[in-house]
Each structure stands twice: as C-alpha cells, then as structure tokens.
C-alpha positions as CSV (number, residue, x, y, z in Angstrom):
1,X,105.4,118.9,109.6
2,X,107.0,115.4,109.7
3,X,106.3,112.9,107.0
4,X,107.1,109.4,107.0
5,X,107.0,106.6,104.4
6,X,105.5,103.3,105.9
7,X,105.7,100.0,103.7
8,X,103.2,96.9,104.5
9,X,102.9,94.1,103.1
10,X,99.7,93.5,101.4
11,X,97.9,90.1,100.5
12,X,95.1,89.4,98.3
13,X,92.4,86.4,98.8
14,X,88.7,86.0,98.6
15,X,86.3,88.2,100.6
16,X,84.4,86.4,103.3
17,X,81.5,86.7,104.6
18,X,82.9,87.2,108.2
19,X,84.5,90.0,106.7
20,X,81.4,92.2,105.9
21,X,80.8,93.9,108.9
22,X,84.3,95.6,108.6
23,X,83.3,96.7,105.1
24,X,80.7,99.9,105.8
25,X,82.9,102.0,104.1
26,X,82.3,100.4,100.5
27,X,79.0,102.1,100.6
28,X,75.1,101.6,102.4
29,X,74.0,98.4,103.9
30,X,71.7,97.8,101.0
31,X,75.0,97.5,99.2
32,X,76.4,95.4,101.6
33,X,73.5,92.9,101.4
34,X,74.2,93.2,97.6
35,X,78.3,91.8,97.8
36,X,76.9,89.3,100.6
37,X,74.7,87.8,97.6
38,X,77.3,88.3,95.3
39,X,79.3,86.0,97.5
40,X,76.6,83.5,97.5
41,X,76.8,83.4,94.0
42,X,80.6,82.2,94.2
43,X,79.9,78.8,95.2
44,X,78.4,78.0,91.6
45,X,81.3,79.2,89.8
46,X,79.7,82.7,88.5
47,X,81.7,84.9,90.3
48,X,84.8,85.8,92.8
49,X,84.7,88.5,95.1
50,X,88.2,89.6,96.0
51,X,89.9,91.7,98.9
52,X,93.1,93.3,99.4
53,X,94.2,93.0,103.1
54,X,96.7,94.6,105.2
55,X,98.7,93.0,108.1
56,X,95.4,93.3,110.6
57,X,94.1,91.4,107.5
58,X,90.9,93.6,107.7
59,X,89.7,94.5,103.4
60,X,91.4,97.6,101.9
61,X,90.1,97.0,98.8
62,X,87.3,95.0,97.7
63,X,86.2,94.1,94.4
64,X,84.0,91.1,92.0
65,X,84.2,89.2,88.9
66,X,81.1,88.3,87.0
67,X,81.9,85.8,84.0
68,X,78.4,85.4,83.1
69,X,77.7,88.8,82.4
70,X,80.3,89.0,79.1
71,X,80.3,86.1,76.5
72,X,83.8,85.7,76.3
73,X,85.1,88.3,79.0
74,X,85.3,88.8,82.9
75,X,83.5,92.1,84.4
76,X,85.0,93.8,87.1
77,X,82.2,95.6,89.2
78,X,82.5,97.0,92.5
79,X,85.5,97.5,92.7
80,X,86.5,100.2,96.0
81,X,89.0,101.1,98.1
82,X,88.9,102.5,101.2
83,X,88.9,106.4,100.8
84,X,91.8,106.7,103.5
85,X,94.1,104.1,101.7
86,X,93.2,105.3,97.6
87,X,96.1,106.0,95.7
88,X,98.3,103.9,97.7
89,X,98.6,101.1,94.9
90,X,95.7,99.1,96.3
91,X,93.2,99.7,93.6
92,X,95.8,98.2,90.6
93,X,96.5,95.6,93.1
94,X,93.2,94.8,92.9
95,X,92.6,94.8,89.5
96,X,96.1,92.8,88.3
97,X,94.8,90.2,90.6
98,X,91.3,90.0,89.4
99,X,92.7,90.0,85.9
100,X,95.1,87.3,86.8
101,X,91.4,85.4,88.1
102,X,90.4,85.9,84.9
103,X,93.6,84.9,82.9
104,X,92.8,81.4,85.4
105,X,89.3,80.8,84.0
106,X,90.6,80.7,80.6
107,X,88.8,84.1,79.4
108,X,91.6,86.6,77.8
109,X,89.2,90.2,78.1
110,X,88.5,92.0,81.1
111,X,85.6,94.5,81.3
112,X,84.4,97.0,83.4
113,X,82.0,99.6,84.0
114,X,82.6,103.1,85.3
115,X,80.3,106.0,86.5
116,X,80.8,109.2,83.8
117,X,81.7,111.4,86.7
118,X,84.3,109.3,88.6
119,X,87.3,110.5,86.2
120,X,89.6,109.2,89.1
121,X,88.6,105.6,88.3
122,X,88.8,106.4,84.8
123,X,92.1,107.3,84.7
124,X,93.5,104.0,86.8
125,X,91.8,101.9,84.3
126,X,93.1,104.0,81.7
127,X,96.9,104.2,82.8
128,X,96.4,99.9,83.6
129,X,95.6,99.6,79.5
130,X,91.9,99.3,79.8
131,X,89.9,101.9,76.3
132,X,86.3,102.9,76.5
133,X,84.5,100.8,74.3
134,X,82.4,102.6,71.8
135,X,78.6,102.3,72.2
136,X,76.9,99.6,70.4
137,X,73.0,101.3,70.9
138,X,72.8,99.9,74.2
139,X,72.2,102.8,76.6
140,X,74.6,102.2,80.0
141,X,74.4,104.5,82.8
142,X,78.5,103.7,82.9
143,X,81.4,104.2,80.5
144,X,82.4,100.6,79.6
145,X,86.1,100.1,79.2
146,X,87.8,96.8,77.7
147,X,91.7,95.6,78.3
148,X,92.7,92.1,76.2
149,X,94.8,90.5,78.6
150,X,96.7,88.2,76.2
C-alpha cells in the first residue's frame, strides 16, 4: 500500500450563503435552514459563522459564534468538520480563528457546548485549553467547557 503526505493551504473567512448547498454533510436540511438563519443574524452584529476552505475554496469546516448567548463570553456552536477531512488540523483551525473573532470583539472567554457522548470533540477542546465547567443547577443536554483567552 502506498501512502502519501499532501499539504494545502487552507484559508479561513465567513460562511456564505452561496456556500450552503455544498454544506449537506454538516447534518439534515432542517439544520441547514438553521446556519442559513444563523447567518441572517450576522448582519446585526450577534453572531459570525466561519468556514475553513481548501484551495477549491468549498467549507471544510464550518462553525458560529454567538456573543449574546454568554454575558461576557463568545459561544462556539456548531462547530463540524467534514468526516473525510477530521483530524487533519481543520477543527483547531477552526476554533483558534473563532477565538481570535472573539479576542476582536473585545470579549476574553470562549465557551462551548459539547454532546456527553462525542468524547472526540471533548478531547480537541480539551488538548486546545478549554475545562468543563461545573454545573450551576442549570440542566444542559451538553457538557459546557470554558478557555480564558487572555
């Protein structure tokens, strides 16, 4: 069997859009419809919506920021890779650059949410600096994880 290493270069800018349609594999169109008003939301200021983008400059990785869900703090949600390009680097390209968003808006704490069972994703946050955050009686589907970016 033959491997070979291939190196591209990868850029990071706001999600479009015109880009939706080559985005199925973040999840079901209901979702879909869900990051197109999430994008709609980014012309008041409430949110970006990221992507990371090879040299076809189709998404590899897509992800938000909410800063009005967190006094104080930016929340990472849905944030996905594509499953044929995970643990390539995209997904901590993805977050450094939504943290350095946040770092922008003058906010120094990035939050996020994470599913119980996805220990994967628990572990990237984990190795990028980002600790659970004990409950405070709030009941969350998620584990909520916290990194101070400062």
């Amino acid at each position: 069997m033959a491997v070979a290493t291939v190196t591209v270069d990868l850029t990071v800018r706001d999600l479009l859009h015109e880009d939706l349609a080559g985005c199925a594999w973040t999840g079901s169109p209901t979702h879909l419809r869900f990051i197109a008003a999430a994008l709609g939301r980014r012309s008041a200021g409430v949110v970006d919506y990221l992507a990371v983008c090879g040299p076809s400059d189709l998404p590899l990785g897509v992800g938000g920021i909410d800063y009005g869900r967190s006094s104080g703090a930016g929340w990472l949600w849905q944030l996905a890779v594509h499953p044929a390009f995970r643990s390539c680097g995209i997904g901590t390209l993805l977050v450094r650059s939504a943290e350095e968003r946040i770092l922008r808006r003058g906010l120094d704490i990035a939050e996020l949410g994470v599913e119980p069972a996805n220990t994967r994703a628990q572990r990237l946050y984990a190795r990028l600096g980002y600790r659970v955050v004990p409950e405070d009686g709030r009941r969350s589907h998620c584990v909520v994880m916290r990194r101070h970016l400062c």
